[in-house]
N, C-alpha and C positions, 0 to 999 in steps of 0.2 A: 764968363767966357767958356768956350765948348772946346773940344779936343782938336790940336793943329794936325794936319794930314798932310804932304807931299804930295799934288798933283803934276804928271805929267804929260806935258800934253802935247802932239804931230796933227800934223796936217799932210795931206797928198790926194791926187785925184785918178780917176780913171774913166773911160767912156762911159757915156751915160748907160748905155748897153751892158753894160758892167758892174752894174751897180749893184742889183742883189747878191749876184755870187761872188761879188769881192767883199760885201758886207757877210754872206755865211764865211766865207773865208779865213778872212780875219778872226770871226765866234770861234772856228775849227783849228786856230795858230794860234797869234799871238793873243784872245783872251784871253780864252781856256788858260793857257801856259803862265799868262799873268793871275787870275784869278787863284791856280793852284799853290800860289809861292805864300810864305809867311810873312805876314805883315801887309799883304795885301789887304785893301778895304773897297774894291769894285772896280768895275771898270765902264766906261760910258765910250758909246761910237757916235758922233752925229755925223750925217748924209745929208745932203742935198744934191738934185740934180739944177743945174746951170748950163743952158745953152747945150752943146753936145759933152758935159762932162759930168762925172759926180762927181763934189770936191767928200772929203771925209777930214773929220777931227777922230781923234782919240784921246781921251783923260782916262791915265792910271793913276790911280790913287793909292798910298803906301803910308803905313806908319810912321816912316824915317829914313835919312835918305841911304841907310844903311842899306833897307830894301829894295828901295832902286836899286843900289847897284847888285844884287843880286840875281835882279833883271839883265841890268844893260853893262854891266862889267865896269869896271875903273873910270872910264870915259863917257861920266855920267850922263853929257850932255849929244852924245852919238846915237842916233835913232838906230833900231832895233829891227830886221829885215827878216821875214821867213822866206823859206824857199821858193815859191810862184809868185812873189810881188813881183818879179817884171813882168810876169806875163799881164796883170793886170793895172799897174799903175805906169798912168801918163806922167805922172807930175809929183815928186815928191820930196819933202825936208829930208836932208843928210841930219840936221842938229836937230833938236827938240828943246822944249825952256821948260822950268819948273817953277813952281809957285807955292806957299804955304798956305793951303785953306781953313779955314776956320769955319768949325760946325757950330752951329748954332739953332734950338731950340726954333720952332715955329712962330 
């Protein structure tokens, strides 16, 4: 059995017109900021466009959820907002869930 990791993971949407530059957006806030903390271990955005929206995920992944909360403060399970996400998102999770992943060899 491989090393357990802490994924975190949100969802929210924005015009589909929107969608590159809420996707550099996000790279230029909340990765970056997540990437630089310790005990981080990556971070993954997935996009797709739908109809007139982009919906978007995000999985943080962290060592323990000590690390989370280094991110997201005491109230682990409270999504995490940079400054212009109103301007871009139509539609999005207040709460976020966590999961325990497990790495494993190819």
């Amino acid at each position: 059995m491989g090393a357990r990791v802490i994924a975190r993971t949100w969802r929210g949407a924005t015009r589909a017109e929107d969608e590159q530059a809420y996707a550099d957006y996000l790279e230029r806030t909340g990765m970056s900021a997540v990437r630089a903390l310790p005990g981080n271990r990556g971070t993954i955005v997935l996009h797709r466009r739908v109809g007139d929206r982009a919906e978007f995920q995000t999985v943080l992944l962290f060592d323990s959820v000590d690390d989370v909360r280094a991110f997201a403060g005491d109230d682990l399970e409270q999504a995490v907002f940079f400054p212009e996400d109103d301007r871009f998102l139509v539609d999005r999770e207040l709460r976020v869930a966590h999961y325990e992943v497990e790495e494993r060899g190819r």
